[in-house]
N, C-alpha and C positions, 0 to 999 in steps of 0.2 A: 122148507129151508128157513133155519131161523134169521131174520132181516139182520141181525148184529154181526150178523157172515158173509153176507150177500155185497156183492163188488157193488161198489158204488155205481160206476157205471152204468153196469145190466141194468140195474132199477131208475134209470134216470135221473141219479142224486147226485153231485159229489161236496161235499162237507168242507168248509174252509178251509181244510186242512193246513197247518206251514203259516198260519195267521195269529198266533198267539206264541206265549213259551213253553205250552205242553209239548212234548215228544210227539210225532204222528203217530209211532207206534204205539202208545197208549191211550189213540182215541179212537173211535169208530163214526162210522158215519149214521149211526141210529142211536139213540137213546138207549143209553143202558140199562134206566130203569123203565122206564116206559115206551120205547123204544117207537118215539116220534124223530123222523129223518132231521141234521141236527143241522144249522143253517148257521151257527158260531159256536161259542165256548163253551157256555149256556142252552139246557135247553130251551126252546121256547113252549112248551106245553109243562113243563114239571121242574124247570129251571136246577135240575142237577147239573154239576159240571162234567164235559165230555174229555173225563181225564180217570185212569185206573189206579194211578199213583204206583204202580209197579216197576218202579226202578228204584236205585241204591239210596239209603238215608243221605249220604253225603249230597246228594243230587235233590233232595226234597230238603234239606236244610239251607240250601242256597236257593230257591225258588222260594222257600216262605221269606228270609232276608230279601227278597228284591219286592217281597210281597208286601213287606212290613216297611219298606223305604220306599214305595210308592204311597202307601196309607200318611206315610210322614209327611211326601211330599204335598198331597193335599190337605193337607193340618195346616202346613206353613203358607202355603196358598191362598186359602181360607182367612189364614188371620193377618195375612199380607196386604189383602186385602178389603177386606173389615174394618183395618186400624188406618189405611191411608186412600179409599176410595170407597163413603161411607154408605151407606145403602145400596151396595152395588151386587155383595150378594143374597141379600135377601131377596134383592127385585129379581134377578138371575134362580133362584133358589126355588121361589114363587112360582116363579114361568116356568117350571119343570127341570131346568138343568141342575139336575143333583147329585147326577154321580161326578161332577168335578168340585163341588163345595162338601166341606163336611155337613152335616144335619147340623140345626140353629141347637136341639135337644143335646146334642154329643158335645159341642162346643161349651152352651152352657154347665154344663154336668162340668166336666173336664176341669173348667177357670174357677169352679167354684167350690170342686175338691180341693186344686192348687191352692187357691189363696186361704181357706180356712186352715187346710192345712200347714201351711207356711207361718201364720199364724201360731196357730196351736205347739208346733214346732220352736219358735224361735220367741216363745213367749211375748210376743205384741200384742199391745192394746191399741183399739181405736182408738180409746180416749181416758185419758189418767189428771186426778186430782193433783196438783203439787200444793200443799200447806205449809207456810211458813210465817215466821212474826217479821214484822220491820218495827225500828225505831219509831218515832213519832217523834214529828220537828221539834229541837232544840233540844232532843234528850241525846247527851254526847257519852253519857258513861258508858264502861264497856261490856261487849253486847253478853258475857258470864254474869252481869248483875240486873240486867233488865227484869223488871217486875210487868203483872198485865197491866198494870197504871204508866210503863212506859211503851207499850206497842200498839198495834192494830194488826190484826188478821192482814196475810197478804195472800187471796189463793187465787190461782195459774190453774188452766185446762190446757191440756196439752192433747196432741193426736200420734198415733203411730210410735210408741215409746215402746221398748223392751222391757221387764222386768227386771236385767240387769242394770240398764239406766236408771232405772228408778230406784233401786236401790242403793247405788252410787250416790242420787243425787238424796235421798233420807238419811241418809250417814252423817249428814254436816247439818240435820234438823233438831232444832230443841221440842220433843216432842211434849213430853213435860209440861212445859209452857204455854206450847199451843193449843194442849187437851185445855190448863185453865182459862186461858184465852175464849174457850169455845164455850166452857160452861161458865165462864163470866154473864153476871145480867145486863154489863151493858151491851154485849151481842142479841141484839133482839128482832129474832125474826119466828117467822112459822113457815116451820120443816114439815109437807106433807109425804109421805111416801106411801102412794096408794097406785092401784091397776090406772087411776085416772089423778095425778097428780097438778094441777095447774094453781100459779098464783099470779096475781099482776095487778096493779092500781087501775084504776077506774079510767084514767087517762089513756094506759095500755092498752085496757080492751076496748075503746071507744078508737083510737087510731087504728088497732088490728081489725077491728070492723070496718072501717073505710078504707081500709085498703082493701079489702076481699072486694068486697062491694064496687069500686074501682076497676080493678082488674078483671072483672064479671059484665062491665059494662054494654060491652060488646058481643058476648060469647050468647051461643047458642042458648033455647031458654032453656030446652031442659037438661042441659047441663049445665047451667046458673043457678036453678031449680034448685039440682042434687046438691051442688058444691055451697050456696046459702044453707041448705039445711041441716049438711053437717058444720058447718064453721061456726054456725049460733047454736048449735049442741054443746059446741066446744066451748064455746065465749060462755054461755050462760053456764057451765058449770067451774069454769075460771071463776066467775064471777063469785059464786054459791062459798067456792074453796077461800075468797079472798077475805080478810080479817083487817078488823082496827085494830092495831098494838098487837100486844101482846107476845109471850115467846114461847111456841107448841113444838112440839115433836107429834107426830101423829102417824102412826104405822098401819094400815090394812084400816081405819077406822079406828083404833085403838090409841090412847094419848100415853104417850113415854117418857119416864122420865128422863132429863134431858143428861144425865151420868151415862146413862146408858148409850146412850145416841154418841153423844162425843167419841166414848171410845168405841164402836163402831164405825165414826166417819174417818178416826187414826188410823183404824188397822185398812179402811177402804183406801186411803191416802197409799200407806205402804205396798197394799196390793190389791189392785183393783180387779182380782181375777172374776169377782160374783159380777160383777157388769159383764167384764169380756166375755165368760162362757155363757153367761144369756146371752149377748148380743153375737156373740158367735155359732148357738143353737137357731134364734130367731130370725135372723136375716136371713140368711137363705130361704128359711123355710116361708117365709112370708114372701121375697121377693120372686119365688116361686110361682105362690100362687097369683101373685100383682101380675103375671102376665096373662092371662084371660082379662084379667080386670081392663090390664090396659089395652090389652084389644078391644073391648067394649068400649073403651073410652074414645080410643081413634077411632072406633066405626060412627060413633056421634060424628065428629068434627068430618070426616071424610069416609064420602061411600059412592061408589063405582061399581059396576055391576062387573066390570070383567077385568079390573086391576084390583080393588080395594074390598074385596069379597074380607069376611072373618078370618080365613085362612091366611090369607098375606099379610095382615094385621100382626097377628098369631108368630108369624116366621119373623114380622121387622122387631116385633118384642122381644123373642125370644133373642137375638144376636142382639139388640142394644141393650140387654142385659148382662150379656156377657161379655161384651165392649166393657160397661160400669163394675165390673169385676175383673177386669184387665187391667183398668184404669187405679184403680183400688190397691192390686197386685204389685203396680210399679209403680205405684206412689210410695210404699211400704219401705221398697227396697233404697227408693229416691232417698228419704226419712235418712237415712245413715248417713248422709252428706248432705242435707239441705232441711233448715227446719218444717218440722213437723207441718206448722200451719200455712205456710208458703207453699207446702206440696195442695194442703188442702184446698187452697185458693185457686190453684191450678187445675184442680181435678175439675172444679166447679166450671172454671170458664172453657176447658176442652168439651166439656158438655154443652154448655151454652151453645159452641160453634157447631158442636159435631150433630146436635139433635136435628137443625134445623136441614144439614146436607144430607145427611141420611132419610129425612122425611121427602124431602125435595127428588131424590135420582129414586126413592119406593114410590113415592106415587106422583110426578111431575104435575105438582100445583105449580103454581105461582108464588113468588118469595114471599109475599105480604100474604094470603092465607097457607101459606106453608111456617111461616116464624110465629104466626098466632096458633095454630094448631099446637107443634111441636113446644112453646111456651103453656100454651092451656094443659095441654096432657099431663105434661110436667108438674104443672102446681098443682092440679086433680090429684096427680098418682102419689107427689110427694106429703102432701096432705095426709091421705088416708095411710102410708107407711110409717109415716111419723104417728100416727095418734094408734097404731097396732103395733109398733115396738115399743111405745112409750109403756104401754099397757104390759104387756109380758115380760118388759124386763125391771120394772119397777114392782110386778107382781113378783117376781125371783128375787129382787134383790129385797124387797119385804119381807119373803117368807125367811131367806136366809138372816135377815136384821133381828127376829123373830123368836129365832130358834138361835141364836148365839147371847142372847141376854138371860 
């Protein structure tokens, strides 16, 4: 007798039947494909579901909707609690309970489709030039006869700007002006734009080297080690880059005339899209792969045989990533009501608070080496992501400076 026919009963089985939203009558109490006796919904040898799907569309349209409002239900669960009890589920996630959090991989994925594409959509930039001249004290005539012998360069960085704002606010720029303004010689500086661009006076890299040095005081050696010998890579080639006088343009290695440059930094002013779609290509993908990095970096500062294994590392990365892409998300939308850099200031200090509770409830240190961890990791990880964006998108916006003169 084939067992998928066979009474439950007789065979001393009976199957949870009435314990789920399948129909009984479209379940049986054996495996339909492998037909191991079935103990819930699932089986447990081949994990098919103990369901034939044989009843009306309208009846499977209404069970995959209850199916898809429960998947929702733990999405908002998930970020419910992520965003206001911080490290709760990745500790939770860790320890095995996972089929009530979403995966830290789904979530990440998800915030970081959302936000680029929201982005890409509603034309936002990170971050946009605004060039403009000002007067220069005691010159009262009006601002239709200003010559560059009455102004001085006035330029503004801004964050989270539209391309339609920006173009609103270029409308009312004397560009004109500003181009000879920029090729004037009394503007004297050196413009490098290279994969490794750095400049800074001797003053500069002697304080940015006592601070690194400083904040290493304390910290484990061989991660003082690493983080010395990338920050004097960096300083000594700042150094290399830095110049007496002089006024260069200099592209990939290549010295440009500075005509050229000017009206490249005009049309960059107007539309800053060759920054945005690199740094819109590169951050992900880099921020990506910064999460093994900084699971390597937390397993230095903290390691535990039976909480702080690679793999829980691995899962706190993974959701405070995608936290920092939430936080990025609704700062954006903040932007429309509140300026730009105030969002920015904000995002900074929710991290501040939030690394340190999230490190705290994933691996219950103590507050004093739990704020030095979570601060160490931090300047490790933001280090190395600043000196690999710096790189790729000054390599893009070169090649494209490049190929437009």
């Amino acid at each position: 007798m084939d067992p998928t026919e066979a009474d439950g009963l007789e065979l001393g089985h009976v199957a949870p039947l009435g314990q789920d939203n399948v129909p009984d009558a479209n379940q049986t109490h054996f495996c339909m494909s492998c037909e191991y006796p079935m103990s819930g919904l699932y089986c447990a040898q081949c994990g098919q579901k103990n369901d034939d799907y044989r009843r009306s569309i309208f009846t499977l349209a209404k069970e995959l909707f209850q199916s898809i409002t429960a998947i929702e239900s733990r999405i908002w669960r998930t970020w419910g609690t992520l965003i206001f009890k911080p490290g709760k589920v990745a500790r939770q996630f860790a320890d095995g309970r996972r089929s009530h959090w979403s995966t830290p991989i789904r979530i990440y994925l998800a915030m970081s489709i959302l936000l680029f594409g929201y982005m890409s959509f509603t034309q936002t930039h990170l971050f946009s030039v605004d060039l403009d001249v000002k007067a220069k004290d005691g010159v009262e005539i009006p601002a239709e006869e200003w010559t560059t012998d009455d102004v001085d360069l006035d330029i503004k960085f801004h964050v989270f700007e539209t391309q339609s704002k920006i173009d609103a606010r270029n409308a009312t720029r004397n560009f004109q002006l500003i181009e000879e303004k920029l090729a004037g010689d009394d503007f004297n500086k050196k413009i490098n734009i290279s994969p490794i661009a750095i400049t800074a006076t001797d003053n500069e890299l002697e304080s940015a080297k006592e601070s690194v040095d400083e904040a290493l005081k304390d910290a484990p050696q061989e991660v003082s080690d690493a983080v010395t010998g990338i920050t004097d890579a960096i300083l000594e080639t700042a150094d290399e880059l830095n110049t007496e006088g002089g006024s260069e343009v200099i592209v990939n290695g290549e010295k440009i005339e500075r005509k050229d440059w000017v009206s490249f930094a005009t049309r960059f002013a107007k539309n800053p899209v060759v920054l945005t779609r690199s740094f819109n290509i590169w951050l992900p993908r880099l921020m990506f792969f910064m999460m093994p990095f900084t699971m390597l970096i937390g397993a230095i500062f903290i390691r535990d045989k039976k909480r702080a294994l690679l793999y829980d590392h691995l899962v706190h990365a993974a959701y405070i990533h995608a936290f920092a892409f939430f936080l990025l998300f609704v700062g954006i939308i903040l932007s429309k009501f509140i300026p730009g850099t105030w969002i920015a200031r904000g995002i900074w200090l929710v991290l501040l608070i939030y690394l340190p509770m999230s490190l705290k409830t994933m691996f219950s240190r103590g507050w004093i080496k739990t704020i030095w961890t979570a601060y160490g990791v931090g300047f490790i990880y933001l280090n190395i992501l600043m000196i690999a964006l710096t790189f790729f998108i000054s390599r893009d916006v070169g090649s494209s400076f490049m190929a437009a003169i």
